[in-house]
Backbone as numpy.savetxt, mean C-alpha at the origin, in Angstrom:
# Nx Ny Nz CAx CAy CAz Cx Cy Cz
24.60 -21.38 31.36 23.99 -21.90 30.15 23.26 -23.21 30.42
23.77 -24.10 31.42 23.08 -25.20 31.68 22.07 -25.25 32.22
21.77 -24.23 33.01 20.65 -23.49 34.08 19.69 -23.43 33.10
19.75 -22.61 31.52 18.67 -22.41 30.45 18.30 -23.44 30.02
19.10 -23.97 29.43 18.74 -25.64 28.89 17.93 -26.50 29.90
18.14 -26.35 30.88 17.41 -27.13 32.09 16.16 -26.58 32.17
16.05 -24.94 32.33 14.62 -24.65 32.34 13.73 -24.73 31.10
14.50 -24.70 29.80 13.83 -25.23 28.46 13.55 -26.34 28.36
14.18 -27.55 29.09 13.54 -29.01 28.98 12.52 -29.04 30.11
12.80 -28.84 31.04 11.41 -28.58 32.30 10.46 -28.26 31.80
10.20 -27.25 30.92 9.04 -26.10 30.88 8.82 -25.90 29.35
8.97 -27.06 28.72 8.67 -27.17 26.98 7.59 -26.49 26.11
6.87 -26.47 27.15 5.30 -25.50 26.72 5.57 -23.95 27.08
6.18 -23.85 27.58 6.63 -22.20 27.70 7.61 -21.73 26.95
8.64 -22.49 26.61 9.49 -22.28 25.80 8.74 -22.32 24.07
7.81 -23.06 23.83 7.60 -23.44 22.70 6.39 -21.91 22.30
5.99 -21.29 23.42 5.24 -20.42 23.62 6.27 -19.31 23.33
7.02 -19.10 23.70 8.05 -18.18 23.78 8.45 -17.81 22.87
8.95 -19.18 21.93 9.46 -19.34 19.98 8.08 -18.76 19.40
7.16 -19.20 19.60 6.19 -18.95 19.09 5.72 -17.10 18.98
5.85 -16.70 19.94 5.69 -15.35 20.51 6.88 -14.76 19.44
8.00 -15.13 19.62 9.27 -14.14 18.97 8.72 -14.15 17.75
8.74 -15.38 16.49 8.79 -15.28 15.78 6.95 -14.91 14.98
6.38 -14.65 15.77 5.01 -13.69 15.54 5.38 -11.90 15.45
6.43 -11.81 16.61 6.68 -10.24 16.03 7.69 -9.85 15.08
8.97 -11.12 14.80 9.54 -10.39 13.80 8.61 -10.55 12.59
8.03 -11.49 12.23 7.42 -11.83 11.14 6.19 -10.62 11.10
5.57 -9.99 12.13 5.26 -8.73 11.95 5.75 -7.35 11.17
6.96 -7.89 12.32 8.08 -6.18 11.66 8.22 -6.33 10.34
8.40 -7.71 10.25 8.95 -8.06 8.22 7.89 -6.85 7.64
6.56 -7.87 7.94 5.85 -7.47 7.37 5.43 -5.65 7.13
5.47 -5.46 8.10 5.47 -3.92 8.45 6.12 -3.41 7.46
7.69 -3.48 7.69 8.45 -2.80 7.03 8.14 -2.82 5.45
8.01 -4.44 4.86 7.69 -4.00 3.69 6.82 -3.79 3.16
5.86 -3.39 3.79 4.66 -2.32 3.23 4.90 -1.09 3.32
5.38 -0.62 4.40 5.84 1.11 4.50 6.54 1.43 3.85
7.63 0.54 3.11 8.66 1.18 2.51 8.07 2.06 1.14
6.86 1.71 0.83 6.35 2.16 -0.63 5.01 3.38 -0.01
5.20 3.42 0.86 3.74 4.21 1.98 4.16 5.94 1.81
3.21 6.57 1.40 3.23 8.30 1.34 2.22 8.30 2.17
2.12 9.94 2.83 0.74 10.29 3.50 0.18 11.63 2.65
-0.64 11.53 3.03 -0.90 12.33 1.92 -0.99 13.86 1.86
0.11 14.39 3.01 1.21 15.64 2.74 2.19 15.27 1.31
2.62 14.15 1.70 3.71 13.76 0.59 3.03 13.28 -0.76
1.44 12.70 -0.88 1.27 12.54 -2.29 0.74 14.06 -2.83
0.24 14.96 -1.94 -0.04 16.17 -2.38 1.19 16.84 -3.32
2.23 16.66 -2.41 3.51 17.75 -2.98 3.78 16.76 -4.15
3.95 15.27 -4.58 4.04 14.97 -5.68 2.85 15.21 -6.57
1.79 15.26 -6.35 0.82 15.64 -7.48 0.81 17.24 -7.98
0.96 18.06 -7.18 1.38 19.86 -8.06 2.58 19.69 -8.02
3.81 19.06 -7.68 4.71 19.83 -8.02 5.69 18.82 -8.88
4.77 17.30 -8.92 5.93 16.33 -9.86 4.46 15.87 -10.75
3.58 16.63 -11.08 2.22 15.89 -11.50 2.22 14.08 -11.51
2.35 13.71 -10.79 2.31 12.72 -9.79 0.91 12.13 -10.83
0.85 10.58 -10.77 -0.98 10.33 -11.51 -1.09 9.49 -9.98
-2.38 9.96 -10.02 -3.45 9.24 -8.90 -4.18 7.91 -9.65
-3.57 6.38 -9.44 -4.34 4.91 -9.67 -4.97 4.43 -8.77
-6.32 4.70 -8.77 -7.55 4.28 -8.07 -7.25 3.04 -8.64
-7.44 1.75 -7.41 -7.69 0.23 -8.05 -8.83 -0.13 -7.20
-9.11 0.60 -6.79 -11.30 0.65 -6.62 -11.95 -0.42 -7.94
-12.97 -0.94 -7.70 -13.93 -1.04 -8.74 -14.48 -0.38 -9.36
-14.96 0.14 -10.47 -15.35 1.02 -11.02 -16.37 2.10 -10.49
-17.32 1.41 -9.79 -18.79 1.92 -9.30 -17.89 2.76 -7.87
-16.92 2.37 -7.06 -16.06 3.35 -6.08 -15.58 4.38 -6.46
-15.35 4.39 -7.67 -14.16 5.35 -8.69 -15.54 6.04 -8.99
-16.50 5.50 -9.63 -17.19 6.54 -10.32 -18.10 7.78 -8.97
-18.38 6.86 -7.80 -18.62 7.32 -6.71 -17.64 9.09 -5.80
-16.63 8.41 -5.99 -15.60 9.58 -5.45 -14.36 8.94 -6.01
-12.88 9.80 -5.93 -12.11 9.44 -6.40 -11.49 10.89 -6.36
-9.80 10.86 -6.09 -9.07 11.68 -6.10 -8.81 12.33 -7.33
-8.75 13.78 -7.22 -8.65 14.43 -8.27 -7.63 14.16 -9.71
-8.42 14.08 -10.81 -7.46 13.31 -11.77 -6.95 11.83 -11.74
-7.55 11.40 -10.69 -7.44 9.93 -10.86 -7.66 9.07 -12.15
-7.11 8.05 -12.38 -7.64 7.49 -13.40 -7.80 5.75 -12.61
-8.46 5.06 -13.30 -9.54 3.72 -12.55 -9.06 2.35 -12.91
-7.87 2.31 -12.38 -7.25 0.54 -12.97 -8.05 -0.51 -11.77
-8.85 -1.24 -11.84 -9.22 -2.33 -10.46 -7.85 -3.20 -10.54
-7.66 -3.18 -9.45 -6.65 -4.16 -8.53 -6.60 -5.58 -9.97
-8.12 -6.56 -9.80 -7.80 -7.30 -10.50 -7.73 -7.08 -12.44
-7.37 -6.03 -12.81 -6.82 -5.56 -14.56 -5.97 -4.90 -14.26
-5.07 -5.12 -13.33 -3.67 -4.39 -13.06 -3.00 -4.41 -14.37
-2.80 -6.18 -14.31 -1.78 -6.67 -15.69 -2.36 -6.61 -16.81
-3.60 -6.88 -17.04 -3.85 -6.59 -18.53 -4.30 -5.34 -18.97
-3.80 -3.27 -17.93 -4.04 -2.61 -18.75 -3.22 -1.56 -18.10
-1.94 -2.27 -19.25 -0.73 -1.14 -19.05 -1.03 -0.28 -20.09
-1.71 -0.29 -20.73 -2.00 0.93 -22.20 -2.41 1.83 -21.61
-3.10 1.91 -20.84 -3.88 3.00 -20.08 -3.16 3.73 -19.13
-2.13 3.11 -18.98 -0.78 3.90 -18.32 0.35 4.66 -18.99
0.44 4.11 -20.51 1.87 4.31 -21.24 1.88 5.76 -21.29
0.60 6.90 -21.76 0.70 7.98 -21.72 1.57 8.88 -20.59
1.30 8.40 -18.86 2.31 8.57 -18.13 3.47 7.93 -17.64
4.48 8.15 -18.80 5.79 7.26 -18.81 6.43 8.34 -18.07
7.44 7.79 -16.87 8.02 8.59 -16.54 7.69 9.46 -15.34
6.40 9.60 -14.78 5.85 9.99 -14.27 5.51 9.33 -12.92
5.16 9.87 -12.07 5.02 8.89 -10.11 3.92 8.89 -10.29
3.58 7.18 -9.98 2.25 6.98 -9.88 2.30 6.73 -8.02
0.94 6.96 -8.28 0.46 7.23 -6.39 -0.69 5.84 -6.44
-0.90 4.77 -6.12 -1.71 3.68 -6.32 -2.85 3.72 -4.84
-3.58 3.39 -4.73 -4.74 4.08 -3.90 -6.22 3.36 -3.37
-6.64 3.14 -2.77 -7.93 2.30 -2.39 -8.95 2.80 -1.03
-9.61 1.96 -0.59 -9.91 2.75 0.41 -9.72 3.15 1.37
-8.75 1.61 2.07 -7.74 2.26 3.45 -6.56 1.61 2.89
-6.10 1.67 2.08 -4.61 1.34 1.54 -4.10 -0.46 2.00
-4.92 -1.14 1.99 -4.80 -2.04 2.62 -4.16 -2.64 1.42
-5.02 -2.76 -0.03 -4.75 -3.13 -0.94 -3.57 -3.02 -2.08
-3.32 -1.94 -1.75 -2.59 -1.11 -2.58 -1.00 -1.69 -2.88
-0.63 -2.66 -1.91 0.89 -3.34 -2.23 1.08 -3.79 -3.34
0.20 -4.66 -3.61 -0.35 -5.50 -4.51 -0.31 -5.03 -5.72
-0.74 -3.92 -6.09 -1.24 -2.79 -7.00 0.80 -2.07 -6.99
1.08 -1.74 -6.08 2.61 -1.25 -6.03 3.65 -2.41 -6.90
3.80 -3.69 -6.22 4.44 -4.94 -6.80 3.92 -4.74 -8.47
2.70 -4.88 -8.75 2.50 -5.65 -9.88 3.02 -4.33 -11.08
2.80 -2.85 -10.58 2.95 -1.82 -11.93 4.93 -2.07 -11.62
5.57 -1.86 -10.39 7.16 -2.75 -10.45 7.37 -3.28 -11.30
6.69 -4.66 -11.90 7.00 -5.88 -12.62 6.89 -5.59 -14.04
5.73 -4.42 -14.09 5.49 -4.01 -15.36 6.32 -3.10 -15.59
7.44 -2.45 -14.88 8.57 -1.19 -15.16 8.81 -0.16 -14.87
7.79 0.01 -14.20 7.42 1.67 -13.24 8.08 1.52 -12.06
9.02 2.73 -11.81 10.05 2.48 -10.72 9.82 3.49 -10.09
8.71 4.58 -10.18 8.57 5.52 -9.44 7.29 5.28 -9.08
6.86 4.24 -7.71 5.44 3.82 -7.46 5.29 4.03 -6.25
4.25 4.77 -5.50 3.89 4.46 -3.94 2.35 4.12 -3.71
2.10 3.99 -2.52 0.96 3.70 -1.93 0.35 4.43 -1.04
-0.59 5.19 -1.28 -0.97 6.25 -0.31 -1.56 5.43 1.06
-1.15 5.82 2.22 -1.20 5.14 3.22 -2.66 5.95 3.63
-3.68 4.86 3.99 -4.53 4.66 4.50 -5.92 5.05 3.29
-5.51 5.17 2.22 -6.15 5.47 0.71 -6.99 6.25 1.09
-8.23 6.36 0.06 -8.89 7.62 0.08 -9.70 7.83 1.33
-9.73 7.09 2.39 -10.38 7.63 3.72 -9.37 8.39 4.39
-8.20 7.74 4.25 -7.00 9.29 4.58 -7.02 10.64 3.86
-7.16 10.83 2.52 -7.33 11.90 2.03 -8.32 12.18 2.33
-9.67 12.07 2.76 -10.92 11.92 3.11 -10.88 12.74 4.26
-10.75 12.26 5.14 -10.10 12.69 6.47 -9.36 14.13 6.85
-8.27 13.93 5.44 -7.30 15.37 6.05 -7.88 16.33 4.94
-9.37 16.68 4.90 -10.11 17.40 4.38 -9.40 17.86 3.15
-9.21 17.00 2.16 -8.46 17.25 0.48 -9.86 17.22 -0.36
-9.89 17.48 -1.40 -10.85 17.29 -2.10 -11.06 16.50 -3.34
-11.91 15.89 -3.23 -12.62 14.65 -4.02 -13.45 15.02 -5.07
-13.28 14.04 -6.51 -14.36 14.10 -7.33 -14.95 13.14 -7.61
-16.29 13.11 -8.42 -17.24 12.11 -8.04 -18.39 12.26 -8.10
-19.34 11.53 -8.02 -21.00 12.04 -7.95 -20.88 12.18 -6.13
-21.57 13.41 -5.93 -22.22 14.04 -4.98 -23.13 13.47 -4.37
């Protein structure tokens, strides 16, 4: 043990490199983890939308939403999360799937419908360029 301590006072810039290094990847993993924990792909938002009619929350801007947008989606932007829970109350009870373009956004959008009472919320991982991708189909102007 004295051997460590000796090479940590010797070599302060490597050690301080070292702290520095560790606590860059747990503070990663944190992070990681609590984004995935709310993350579907979109095998799993499929089987909730036919078989738990699941609602699809685009928090796109409007002109994205009106562009393309997952089937039955409906168009909350990220920033009128909080001021338009009315537009939600009709699906009480119901899994909302929250959604963007590469899901980057979408935590945000997960946390805030939480706060408002919805306990059945995910985030489609990698948003509509993932559904995009695993050839699902989109509506939208053409």
């Amino acid at each position: 043990m004295e051997r460590v301590i000796e090479f940590a006072v010797n070599n302060l810039l490597l050690t301080a490199a070292f702290f520095i290094v560790v606590s860059a990847i747990i503070t990663n993993e944190i992070m990681t983890f609590r984004k995935g924990r709310f993350a579907i792909d979109t095998t799993d938002a499929t089987r909730l939308f036919n078989r738990d009619q699941a609602v699809f929350v685009d928090i796109r801007n409007e002109n994205a939403y009106q562009k393309s947008h997952l089937p039955g989606a409906i168009n909350i932007p990220l920033e009128h999360i909080d001021k338009r829970k009315d537009k939600l109350q009709r699906f009480s009870g119901q899994t909302m799937i929250a959604y963007c373009d590469t899901g980057s956004s979408t935590l945000k959008a997960v946390k805030a419908l939480q706060a408002q009472g919805w306990d059945k919320v995910h985030q489609l991982r990698g948003g509509i360029n993932a559904w995009r991708d695993a050839g699902l189909p989109i509506d939208g102007r053409k």
